[in-house]
TORDREN-327290 format. One record per residue: x, y, z of N, C-alpha, C, O, CB in turn; residue in three letters. Coordinates in steps of 0.05 Angstrom, whole numbers, plus 5000, padded with zeros to 4 digits. Glycine has a CB too. Layout:
# TORDREN-327290
XYZXYZXYZXYZXYZAla
...
END
This chain:
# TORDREN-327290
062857483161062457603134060157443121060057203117065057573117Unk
058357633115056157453088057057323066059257333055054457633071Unk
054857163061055657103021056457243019058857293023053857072995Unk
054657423009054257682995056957862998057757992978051657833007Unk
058457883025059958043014062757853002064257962986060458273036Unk
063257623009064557362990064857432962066657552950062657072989Unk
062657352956061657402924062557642912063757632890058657422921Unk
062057852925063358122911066158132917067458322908061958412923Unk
067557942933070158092935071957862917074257912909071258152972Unk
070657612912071457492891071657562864073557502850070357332892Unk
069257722856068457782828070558042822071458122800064757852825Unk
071058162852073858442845076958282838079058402831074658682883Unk
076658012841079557912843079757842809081857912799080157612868Unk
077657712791077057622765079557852750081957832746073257672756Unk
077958022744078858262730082158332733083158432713077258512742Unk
083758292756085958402759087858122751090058142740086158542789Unk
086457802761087757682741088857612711090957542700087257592746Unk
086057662703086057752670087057892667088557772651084357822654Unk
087958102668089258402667092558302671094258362654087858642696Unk
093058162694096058082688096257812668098557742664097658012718Unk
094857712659095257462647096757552610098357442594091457282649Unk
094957812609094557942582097558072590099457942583091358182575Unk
097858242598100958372607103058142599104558152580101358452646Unk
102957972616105157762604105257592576106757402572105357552624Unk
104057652564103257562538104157762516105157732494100357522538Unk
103357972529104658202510106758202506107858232484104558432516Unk
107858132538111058212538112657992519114558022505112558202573Unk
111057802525112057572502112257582467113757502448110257352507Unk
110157712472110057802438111258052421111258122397107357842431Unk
112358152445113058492438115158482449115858302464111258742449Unk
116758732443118558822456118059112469119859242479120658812440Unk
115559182469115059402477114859622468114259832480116059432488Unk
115459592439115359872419112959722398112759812375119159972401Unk
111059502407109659362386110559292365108959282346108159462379Unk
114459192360115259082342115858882341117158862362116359162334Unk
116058652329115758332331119458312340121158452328114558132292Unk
120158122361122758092356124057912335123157682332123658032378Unk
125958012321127557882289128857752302128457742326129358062266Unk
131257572289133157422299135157572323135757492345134657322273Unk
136057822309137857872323136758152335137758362326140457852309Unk
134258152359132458372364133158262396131458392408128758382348Unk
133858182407134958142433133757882443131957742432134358382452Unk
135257832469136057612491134957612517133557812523138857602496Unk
135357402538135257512563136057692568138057782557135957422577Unk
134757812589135858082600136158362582137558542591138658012609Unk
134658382557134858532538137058532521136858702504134558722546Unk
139658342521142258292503141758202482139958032479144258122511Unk
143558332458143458222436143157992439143857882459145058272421Unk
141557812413142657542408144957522392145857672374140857372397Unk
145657342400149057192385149156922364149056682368151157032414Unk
149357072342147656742314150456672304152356772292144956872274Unk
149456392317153456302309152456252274150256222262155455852331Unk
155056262265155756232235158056092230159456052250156156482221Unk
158855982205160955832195162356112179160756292174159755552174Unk
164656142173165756322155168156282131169056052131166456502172Unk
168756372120170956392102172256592088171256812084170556262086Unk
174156532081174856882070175956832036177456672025178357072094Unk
174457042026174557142000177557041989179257162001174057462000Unk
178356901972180156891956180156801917178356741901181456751972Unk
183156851917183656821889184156531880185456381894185956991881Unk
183056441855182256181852183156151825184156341813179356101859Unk
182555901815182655861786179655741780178655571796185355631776Unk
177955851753176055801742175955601719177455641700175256011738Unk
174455411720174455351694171955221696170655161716176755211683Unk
171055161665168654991662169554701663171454611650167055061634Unk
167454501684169154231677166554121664164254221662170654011707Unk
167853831653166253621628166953361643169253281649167753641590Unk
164953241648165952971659164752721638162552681628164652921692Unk
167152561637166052261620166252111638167052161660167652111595Unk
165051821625164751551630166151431618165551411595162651461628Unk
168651271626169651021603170550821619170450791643172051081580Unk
171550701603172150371616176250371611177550441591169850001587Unk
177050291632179850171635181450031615181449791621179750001653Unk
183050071590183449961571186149851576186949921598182850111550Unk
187849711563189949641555191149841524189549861505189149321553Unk
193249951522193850111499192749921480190849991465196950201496Unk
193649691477194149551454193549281462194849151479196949591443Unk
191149191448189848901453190948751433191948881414186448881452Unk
190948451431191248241407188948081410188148051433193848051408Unk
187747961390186547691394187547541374187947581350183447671394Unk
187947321391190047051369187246871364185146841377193446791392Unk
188346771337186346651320188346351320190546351331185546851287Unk
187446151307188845901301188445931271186445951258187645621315Unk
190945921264191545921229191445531218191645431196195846111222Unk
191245451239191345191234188545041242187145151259193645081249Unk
187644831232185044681243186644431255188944351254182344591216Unk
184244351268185744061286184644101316182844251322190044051289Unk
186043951331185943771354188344021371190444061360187243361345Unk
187744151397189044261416190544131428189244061448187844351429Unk
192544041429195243821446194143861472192843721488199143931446Unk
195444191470197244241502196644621497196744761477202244101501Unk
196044691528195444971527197345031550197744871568192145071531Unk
198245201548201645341557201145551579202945631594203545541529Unk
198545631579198545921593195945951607194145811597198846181571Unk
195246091627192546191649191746521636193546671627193946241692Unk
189746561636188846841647190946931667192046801685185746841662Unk
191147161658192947361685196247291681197847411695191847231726Unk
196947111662199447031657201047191637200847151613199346781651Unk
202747381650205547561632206547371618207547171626208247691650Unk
206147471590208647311568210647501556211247721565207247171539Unk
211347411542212847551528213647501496214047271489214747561542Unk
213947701477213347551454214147371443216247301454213247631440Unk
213447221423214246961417214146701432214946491420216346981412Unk
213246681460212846611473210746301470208946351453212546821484Unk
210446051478208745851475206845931488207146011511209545621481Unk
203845911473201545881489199445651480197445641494200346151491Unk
199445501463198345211458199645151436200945291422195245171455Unk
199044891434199444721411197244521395195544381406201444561418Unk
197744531367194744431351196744271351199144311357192744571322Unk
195243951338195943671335197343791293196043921277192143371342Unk
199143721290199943761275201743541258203043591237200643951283Unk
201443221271202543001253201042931236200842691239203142771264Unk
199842991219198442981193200143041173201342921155196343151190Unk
199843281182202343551164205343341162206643261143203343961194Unk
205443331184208943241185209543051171211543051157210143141211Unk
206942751174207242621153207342771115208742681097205142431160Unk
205942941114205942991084208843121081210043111060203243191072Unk
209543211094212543491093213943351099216243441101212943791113Unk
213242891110217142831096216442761068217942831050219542501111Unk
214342631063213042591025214142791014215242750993209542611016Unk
213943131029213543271003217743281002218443340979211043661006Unk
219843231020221343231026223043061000225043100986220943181051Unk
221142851002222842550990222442780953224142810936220042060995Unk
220242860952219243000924221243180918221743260895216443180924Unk
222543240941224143580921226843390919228643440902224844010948Unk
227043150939231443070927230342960899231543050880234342680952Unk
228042780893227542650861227942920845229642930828223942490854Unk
226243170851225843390832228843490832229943530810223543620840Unk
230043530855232343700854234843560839236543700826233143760884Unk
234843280842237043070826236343110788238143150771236142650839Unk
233843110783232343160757233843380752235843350738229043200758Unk
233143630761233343820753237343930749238444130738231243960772Unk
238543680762241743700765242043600739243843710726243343520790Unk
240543350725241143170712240043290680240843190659239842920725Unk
238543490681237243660658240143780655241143750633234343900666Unk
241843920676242544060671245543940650246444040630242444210694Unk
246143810658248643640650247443550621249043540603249443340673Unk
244943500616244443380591244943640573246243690554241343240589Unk
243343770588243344080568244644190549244144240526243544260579Unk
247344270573249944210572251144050544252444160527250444070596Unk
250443850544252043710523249743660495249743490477253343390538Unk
247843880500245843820481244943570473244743510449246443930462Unk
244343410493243243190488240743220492239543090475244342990500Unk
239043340509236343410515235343670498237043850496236143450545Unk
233443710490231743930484230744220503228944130518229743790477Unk
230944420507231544600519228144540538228144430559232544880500Unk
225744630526223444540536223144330550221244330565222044520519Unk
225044060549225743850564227144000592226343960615227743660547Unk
228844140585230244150609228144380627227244350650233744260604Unk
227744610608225544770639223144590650222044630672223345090627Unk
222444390633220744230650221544100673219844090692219844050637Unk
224043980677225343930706225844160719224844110741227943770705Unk
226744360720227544600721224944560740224844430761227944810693Unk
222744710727220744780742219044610757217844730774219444900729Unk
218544300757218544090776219844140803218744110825219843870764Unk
222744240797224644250826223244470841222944490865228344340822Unk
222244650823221244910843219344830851219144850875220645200833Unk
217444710838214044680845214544470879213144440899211844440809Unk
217144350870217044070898218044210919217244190943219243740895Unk
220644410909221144620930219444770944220044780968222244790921Unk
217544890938214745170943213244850962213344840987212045360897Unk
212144650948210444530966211944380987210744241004208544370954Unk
214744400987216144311018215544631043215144641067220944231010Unk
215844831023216045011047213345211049213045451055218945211045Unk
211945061042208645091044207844871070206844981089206844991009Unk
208044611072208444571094209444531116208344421136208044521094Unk
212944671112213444751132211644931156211144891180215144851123Unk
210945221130210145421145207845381163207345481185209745601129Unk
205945141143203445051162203244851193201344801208201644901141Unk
206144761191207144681218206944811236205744771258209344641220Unk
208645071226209345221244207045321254207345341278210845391237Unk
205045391247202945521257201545261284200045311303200745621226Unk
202745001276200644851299202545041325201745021348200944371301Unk
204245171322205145251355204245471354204945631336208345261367Unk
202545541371200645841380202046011396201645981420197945791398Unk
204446291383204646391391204846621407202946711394204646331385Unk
205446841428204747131431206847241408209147191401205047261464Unk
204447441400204947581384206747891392208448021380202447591373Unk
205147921419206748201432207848131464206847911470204248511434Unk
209048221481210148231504206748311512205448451497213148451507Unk
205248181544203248331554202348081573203747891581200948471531Unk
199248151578197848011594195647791583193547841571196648191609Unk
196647511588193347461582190647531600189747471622193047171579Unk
189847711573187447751598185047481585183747381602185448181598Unk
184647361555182747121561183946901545185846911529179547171552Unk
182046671556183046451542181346281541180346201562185146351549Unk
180546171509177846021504177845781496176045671483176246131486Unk
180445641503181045431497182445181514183645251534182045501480Unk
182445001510183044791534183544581516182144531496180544721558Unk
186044421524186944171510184344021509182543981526189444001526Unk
184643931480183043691465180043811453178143691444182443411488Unk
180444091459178844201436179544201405181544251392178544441442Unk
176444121400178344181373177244471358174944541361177843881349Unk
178944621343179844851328178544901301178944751282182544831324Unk
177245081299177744981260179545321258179945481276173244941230Unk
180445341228181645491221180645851234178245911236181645411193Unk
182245961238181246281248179746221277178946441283178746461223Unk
178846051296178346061316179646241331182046271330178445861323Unk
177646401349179146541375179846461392178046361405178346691388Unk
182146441402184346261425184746351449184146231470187146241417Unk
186246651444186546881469186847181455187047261432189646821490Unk
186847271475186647571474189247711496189047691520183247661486Unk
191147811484193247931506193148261495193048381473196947751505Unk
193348331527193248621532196848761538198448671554191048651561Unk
197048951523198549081530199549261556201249421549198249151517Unk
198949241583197549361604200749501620200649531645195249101623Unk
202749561608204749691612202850011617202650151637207049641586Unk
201750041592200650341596196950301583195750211564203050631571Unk
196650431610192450331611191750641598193250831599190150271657Unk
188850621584188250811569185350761582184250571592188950791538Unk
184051161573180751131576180451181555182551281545178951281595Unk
177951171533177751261510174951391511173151241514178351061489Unk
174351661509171851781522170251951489171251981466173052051552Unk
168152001498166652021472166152331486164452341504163651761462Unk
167752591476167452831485165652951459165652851437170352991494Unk
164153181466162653351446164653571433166653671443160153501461Unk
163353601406164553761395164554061397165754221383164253701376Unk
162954111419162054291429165254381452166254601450158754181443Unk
166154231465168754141485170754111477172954181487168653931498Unk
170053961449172553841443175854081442178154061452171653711411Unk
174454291426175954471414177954581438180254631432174054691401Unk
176854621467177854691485180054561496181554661513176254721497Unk
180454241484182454131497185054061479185254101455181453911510Unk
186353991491189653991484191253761475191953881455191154071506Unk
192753481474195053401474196353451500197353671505196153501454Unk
196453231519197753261545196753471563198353551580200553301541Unk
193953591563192753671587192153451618191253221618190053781575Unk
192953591636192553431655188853401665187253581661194553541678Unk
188453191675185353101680185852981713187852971728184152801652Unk
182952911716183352791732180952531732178852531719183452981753Unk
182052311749179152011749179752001772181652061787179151651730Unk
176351851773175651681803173951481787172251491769173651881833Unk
175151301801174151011791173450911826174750941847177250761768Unk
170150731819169350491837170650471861170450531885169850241824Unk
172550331839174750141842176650321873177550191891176950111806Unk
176650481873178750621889177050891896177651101885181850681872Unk
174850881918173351041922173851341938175051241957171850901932Unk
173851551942174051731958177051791949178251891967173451661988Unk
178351771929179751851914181351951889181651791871179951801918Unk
182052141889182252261863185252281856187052381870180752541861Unk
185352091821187052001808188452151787186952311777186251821801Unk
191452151774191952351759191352131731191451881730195052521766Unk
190752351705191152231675192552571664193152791674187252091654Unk
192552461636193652641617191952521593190952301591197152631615Unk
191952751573190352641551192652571528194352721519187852881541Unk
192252311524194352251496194552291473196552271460194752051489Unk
191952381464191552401427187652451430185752321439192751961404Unk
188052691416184552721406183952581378185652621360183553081400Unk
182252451372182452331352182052601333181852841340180352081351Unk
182152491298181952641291179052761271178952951256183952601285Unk
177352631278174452621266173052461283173952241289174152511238Unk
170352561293168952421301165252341297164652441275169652501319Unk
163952261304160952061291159852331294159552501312159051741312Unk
159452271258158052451243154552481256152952671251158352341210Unk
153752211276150852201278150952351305149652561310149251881278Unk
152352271320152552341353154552681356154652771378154852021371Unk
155452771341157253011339159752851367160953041376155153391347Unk
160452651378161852621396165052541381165352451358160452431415Unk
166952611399169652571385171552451402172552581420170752821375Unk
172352151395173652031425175752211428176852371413174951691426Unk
175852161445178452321465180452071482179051961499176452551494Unk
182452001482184651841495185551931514186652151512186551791483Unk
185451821536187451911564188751681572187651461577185852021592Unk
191251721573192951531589193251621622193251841633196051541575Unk
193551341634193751361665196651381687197951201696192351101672Unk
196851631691199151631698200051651730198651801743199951821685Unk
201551561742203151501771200851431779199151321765204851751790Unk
200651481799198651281821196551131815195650941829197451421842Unk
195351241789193151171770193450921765192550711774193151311745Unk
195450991743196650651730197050491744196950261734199350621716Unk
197650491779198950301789196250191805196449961815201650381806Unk
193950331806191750191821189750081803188449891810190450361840Unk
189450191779187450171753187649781742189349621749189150451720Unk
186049761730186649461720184649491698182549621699185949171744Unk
185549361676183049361651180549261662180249091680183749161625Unk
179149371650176149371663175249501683173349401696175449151671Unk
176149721689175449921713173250081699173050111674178250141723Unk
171350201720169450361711171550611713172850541733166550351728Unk
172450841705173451151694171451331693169651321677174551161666Unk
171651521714170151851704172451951708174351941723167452031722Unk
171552081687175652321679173552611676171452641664178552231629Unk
175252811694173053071691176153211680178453241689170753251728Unk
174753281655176153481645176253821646174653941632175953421626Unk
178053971661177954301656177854451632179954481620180154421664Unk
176054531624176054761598176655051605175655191622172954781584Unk
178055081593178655501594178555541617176555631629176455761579Unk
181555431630181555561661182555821663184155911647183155401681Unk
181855931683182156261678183356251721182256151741177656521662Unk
185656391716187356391734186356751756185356931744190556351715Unk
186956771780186157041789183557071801183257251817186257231768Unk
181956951796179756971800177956971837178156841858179256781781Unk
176557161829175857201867173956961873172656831857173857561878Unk
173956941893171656671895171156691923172356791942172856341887Unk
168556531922166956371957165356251960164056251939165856501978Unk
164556131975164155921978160855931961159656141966164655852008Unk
159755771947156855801947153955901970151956051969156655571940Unk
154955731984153955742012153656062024151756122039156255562031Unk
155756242015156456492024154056742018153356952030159156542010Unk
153156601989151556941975148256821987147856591991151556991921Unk
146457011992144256921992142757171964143857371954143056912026Unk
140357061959138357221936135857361948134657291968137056991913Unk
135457531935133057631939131957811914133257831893133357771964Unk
128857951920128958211895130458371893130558441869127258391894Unk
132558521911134758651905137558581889139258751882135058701925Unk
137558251886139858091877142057991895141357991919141058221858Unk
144057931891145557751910147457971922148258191915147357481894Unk
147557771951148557961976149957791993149157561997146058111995Unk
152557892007153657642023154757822051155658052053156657442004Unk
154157602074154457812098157957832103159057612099152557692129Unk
159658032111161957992106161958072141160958272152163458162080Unk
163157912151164657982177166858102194169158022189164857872182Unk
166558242209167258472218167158592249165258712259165958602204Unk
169358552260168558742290165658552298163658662305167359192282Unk
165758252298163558132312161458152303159658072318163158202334Unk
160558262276158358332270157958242250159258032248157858532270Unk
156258292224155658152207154358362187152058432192154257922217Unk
155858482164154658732145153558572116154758432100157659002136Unk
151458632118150058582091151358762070151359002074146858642093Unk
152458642043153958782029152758651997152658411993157158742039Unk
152358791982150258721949153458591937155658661945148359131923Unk
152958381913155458361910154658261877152258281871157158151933Unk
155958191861155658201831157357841823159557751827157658551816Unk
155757761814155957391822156657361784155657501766151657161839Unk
158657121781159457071756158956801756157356761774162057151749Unk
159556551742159656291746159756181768160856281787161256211738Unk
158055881770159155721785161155471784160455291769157555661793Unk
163655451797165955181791166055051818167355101838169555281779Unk
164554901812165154581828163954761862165354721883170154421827Unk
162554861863161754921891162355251897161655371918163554701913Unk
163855391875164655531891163455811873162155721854167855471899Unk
163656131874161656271857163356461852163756641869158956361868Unk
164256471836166056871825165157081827163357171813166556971797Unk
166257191843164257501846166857721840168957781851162457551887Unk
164857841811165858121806166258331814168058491809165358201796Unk
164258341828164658631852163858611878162958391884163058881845Unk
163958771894162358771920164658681936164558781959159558581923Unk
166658541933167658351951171258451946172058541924166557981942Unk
173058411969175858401958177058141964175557961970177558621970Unk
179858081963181057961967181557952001182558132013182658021949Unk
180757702011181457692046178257772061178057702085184457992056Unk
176157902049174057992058173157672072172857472059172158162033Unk
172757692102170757452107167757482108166257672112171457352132Unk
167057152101163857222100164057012105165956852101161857332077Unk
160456992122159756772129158256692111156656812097158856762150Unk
159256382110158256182093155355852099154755652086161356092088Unk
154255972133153855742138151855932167153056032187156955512141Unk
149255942162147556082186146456322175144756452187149256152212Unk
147956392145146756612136143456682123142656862108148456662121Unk
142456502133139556572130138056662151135956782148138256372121Unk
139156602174138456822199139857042212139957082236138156702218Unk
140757162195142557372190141657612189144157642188143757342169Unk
140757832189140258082198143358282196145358262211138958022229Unk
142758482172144758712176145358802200143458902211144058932165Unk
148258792217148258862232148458722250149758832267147258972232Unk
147758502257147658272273149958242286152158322277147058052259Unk
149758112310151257992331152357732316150857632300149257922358Unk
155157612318155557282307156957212319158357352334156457192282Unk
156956982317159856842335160556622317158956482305159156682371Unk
162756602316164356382294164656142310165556132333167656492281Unk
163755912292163755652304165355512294165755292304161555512305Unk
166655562274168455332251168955522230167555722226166455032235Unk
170855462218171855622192173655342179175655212184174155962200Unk
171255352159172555142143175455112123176555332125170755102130Unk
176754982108177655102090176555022060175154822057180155072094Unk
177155152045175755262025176655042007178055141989176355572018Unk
176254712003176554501991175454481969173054531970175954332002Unk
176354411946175854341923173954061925174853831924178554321910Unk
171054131927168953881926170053651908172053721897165853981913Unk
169353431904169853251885167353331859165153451860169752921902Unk
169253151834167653211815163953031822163252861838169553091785Unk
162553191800160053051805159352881783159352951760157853241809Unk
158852701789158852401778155952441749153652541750157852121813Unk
157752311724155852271708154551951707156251771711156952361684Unk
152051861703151351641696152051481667152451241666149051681699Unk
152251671647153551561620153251771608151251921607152351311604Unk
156251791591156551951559158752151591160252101610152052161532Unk
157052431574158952611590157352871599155452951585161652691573Unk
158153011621156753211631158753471631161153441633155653131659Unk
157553751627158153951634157254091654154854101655158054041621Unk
159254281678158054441692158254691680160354801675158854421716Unk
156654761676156855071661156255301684155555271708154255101632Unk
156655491671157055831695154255881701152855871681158656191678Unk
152955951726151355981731149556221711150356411698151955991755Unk
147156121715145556301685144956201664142956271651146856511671Unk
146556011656147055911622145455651620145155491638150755831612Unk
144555651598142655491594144455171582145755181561140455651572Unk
144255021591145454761583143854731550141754801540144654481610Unk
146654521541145254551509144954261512146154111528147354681476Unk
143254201496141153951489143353711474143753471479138154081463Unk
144453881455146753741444150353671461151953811474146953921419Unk
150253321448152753301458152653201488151053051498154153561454Unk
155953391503155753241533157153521546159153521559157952861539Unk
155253791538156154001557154953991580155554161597155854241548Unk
END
């Protein structure tokens, strides 16, 4: 064989490679009708594809708007003891963290000063009190002048009043509790010395712990006297605690429109809580009972408006649906949807009317935890609504 005929039978082979190179490229890009393949436009071997999804099914729920605060772990009822006496600290009786009970010893001021004057003033009232026996006998026989005698008269009282004037200031060198509770501080230590009204300790009432929250007046109106709440504190993480609300105050800061609000901590609360806990208490407003619901995750949007794929016979039907609020994760839908309807909640963005699915998990339909405020108080309001500037909606 020549070059020449080489050359030409090479240059016939060019053309039929290119020619299949382009064929398989097509086939890659096409399906053969020059339409792009979609998600669910087929598989090997020409088979549907199969788009796994998460699902859930449509149910009836309770709605409400929640409000979340910030507060701190209280004691119902605090004391701070003062020293009614000045002086010298003896002897201190009691620790931080130490249960008393009332009337109870918790220091002693140096108080022999006093004691010396209160037997003086002692020896003063038998002279005044014998005087005032001895007026009387004179009186009596009118030997004394009447103005004579109230002058002893009132001597006995004046020596009387300043014996039990320093009695009483004795009494005060012993530093009582005033209520049954906890010491939670104590700022004093033998051989300090005191002057009058000094702060000593502070005892907490901690039988029953309180939050005291600064709600808007915007909220306020919505709540009740013994509505149930709920907290998660720090302190006890990945868990959610019961309260009740004890008392709305009854006026609140005229500058801030906010109006405390009281919750007491009840069963499991009370027993893990300790004064000084950080508290978010999310409160329910206007819960509305019946209500259809799913998951957020479930609706998707577009220019036509919201649509959720409901499942069926393996497949997956695009269905328009009519969306109300959002509570805590989850979306109310007015129409489009019934009771028990499943929809997928999880893959539905590659979803296609009609589609092939396969279910990978079906979750259940959990109540998210509340969402945490940084300070004051937050509202989740119904999807659409414009949050107000004022307050803590």
């Amino acid at each position: 064989m020549t070059s020449s005929q080489r050359l030409g039978s090479g240059t016939r082979q060019v053309p039929s490679f290119i020619a299949a190179t382009l064929l398989a490229a097509l086939a890659a890009c096409g399906n053969g009708n020059g339409q792009d393949a979609g998600p669910a436009a087929g598989g090997p071997n020409g088979q549907a594809r199969v788009i796994p999804v998460e699902i859930a099914v449509a149910e009836l729920g309770t709605a409400a708007r929640t409000v979340t605060a910030t507060g701190t772990v209280e004691p119902i009822r605090t004391v701070t003891i003062n020293s009614q006496l000045a002086g010298a600290v003896r002897s201190v009786a009691v620790e931080e963290g130490d249960v008393v009970r009332a009337g109870a010893l918790l220091a002693r001021i140096d108080s022999r000063e006093l004691e010396a004057q209160l037997g003086s003033a002692r020896a003063n009232l038998e002279v005044a009190r014998r005087a005032a026996e001895r007026a009387e006998t004179l009186r009596q026989q009118e030997i004394i002048t009447v103005a004579e005698y109230e002058r002893d008269v009132a001597a006995h009282a004046a020596a009387r009043a300043t014996y039990e004037q320093l009695q009483t200031r004795i009494g005060y060198a012993a530093v009582r509790a005033p209520i049954s509770g906890v010491v939670l501080t104590k700022q004093v230590e033998m051989g300090d010395i005191v002057a009058n009204q000094t702060v000593m300790f502070t005892i907490g009432e901690v039988s029953t712990l309180v939050v005291r929250l600064p709600i808007s007046e915007l909220d306020v109106t919505a709540l009740d006297d013994g509505d149930e709440v709920s907290l998660a504190m720090d302190a006890v993480p990945g868990r959610t605690l019961p309260g009740r609300i004890r008392r709305i105050f009854p006026s609140g800061d005229p500058t801030t429109r906010l109006v405390p609000v009281e919750v007491v901590l009840t069963g499991e609360a009370a027993r893990e809580a300790r004064p000084g806990f950080l508290a978010r208490v999310e409160f329910r407003l206007d819960p509305r009972s019946g209500v259809l619901m799913v998951p957020a995750g479930a609706l998707v949007d577009d220019a036509g408006g919201s649509a959720a794929f409901v499942i069926s016979g393996g497949q997956a039907r695009r269905r328009p649906v009519r969306r109300g609020g959002i509570f805590q994760g989850r979306v109310e839908i007015t129409d489009g949807l019934a009771v028990g309807d499943t929809v997928a909640v999880a893959g539905v963005t590659t979803l296609r009317d009609g589609a092939s699915i396969r279910v990978v998990q079906a979750p259940a339909m959990a109540q998210p935890e509340a969402s945490r405020s940084s300070a004051g108080a937050r509202t989740t309001p119904p999807a659409g609504s414009t949050p107000s500037s004022g307050g803590a909606r």
